[in-house]
C-alpha positions in Angstrom: 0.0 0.0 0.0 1.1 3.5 -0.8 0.5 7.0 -0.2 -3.2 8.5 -1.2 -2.5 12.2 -1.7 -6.0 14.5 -1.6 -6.5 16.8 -3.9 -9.8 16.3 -5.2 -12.6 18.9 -3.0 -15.4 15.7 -3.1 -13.1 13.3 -1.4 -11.9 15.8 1.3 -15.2 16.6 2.3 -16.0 12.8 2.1 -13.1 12.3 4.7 -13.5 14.9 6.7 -15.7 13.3 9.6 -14.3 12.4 12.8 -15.8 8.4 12.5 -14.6 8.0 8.9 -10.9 9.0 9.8 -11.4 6.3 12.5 -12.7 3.4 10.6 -9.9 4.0 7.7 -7.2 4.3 11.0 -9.0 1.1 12.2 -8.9 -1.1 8.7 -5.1 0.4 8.9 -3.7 -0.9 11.8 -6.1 -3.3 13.6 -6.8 -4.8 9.6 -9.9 -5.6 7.5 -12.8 -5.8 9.0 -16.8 -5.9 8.9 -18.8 -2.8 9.7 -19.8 -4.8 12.8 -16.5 -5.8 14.0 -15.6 -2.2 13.2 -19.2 -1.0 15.5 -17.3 -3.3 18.4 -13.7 -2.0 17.8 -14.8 1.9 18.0 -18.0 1.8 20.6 -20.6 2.8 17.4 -23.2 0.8 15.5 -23.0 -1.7 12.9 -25.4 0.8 10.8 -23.0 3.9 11.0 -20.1 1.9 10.0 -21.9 0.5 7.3 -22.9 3.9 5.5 -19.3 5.2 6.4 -18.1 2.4 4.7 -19.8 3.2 1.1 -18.6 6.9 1.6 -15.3 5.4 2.0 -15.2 3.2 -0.9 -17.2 5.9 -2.9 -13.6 8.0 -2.9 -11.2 5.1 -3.0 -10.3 5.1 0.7 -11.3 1.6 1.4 -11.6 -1.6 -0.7 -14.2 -4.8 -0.3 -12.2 -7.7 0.8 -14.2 -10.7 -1.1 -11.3 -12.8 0.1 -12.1 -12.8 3.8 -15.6 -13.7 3.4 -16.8 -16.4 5.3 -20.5 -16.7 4.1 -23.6 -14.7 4.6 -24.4 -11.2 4.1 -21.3 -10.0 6.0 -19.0 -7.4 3.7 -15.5 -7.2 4.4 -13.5 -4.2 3.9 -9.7 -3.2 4.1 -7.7 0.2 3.6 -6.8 1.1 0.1 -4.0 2.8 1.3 -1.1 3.0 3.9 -1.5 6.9 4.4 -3.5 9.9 3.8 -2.1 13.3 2.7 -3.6 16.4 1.4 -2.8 19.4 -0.8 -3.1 22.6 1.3 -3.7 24.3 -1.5 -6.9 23.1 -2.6 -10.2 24.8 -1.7 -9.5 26.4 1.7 -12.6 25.6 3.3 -12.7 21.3 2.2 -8.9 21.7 3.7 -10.0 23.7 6.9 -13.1 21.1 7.4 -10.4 17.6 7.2 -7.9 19.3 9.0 -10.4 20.0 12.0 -11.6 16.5 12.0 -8.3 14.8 11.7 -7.1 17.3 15.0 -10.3 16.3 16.7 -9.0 12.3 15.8 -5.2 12.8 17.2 -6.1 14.3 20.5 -9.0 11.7 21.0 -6.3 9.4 20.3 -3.6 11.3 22.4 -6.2 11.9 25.4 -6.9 7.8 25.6 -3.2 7.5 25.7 -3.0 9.3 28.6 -5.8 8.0 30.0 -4.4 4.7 29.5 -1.0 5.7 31.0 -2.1 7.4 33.6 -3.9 4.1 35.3 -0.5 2.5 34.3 -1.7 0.5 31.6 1.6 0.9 29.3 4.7 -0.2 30.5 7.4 1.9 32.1 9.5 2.1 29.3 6.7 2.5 27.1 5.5 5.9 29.5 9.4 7.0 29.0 9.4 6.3 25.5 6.8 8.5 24.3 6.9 12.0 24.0 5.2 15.0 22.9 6.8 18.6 22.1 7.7 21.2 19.6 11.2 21.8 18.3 11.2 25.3 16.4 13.9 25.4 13.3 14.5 28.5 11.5 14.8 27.6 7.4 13.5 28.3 3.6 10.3 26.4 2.4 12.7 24.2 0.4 14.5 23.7 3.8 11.6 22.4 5.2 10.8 20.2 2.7 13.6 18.5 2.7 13.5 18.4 6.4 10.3 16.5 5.8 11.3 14.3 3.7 14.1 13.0 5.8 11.6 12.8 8.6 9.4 10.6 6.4 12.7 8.3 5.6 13.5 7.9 9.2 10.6 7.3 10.6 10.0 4.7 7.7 13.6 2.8 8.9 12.0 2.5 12.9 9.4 0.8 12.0 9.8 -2.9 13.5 7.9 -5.8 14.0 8.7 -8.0 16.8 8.0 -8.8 20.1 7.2 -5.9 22.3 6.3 -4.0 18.7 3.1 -1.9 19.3 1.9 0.7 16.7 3.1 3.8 17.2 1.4 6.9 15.8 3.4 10.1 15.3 1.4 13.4 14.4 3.9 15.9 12.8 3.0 19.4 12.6 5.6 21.3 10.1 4.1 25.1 9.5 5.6 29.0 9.6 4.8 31.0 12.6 5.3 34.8 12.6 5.9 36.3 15.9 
């Protein structure tokens, strides 16, 4: 799987719900899956899943998965691709509308996390491990882009599978400030 990179208005308004980001994050790491299994994994119903679904695979972000079926009316479904980028460039507003949704994801995601860590259910050197903060850089757009990239290439070199692997989600933020 590859990189989908957003451009089109239709399909950035299409992702730009809080429970679609999540059942594509789902299908990503926890693997294909039925809109009820995906109901159980993120505490919805079967019925919201299901209409997510065809919005999903109505813009190319998921695919059925005729080879896990099992019998009956069940549909399965898997990510069509590894990651989601988008254009910043396109229409401001579809960009502003997936960008709140996908901020609204990450801190869900970073607040269970916590949560989580907080009644000690990660291990100490998990709790060490992770991190959050915010390393200013002073450089030229064509600085940061290759900054970027070489972020993309390390991160892409740390990833491990194992025992003791968990998934790991790292939210990168990259943008000019004025003072």
């Amino acid at each position: 799987m590859d990189e989908l990179r957003l451009s089109d208005v239709g399909a950035m308004r299409a992702m730009a719900h809080p429970l679609r980001m999540k059942i594509l994050g789902s299908l990503r790491i926890d693997g294909p899956a039925t809109s009820a299994i995906l109901a159980r994994r993120l505490n919805t119903d079967s019925g919201q899943t299901s209409h997510h679904l065809r919005q999903l695979a109505k813009y190319g972000f998921v695919l059925e998965a005729p080879d896990l079926h099992r019998g009956g009316r069940e549909r399965w479904w898997r990510a069509a691709h590894a990651t989601t980028s988008w254009d910043d460039l396109a229409d401001p507003e579809a960009v502003h509308a997936l960008e709140d949704a996908a901020h609204q994801v990450w801190a869900q995601a970073l607040a269970q996390y916590r949560a989580e860590a907080s009644r000690q259910e990660w291990s100490p050197e998990w709790t060490r491990a992770a991190s959050s903060g915010d390393y200013p850089v002073r450089t030229t757009p064509e600085g940061l882009n290759a900054l970027m990239d070489e972020l993309r290439e390390v991160i892409a070199r740390h990833s491990q599978d194992g025992p003791g692997a968990e998934t790991v989600t790292i939210l990168l933020h990259a943008f000019p400030r004025r003072p």
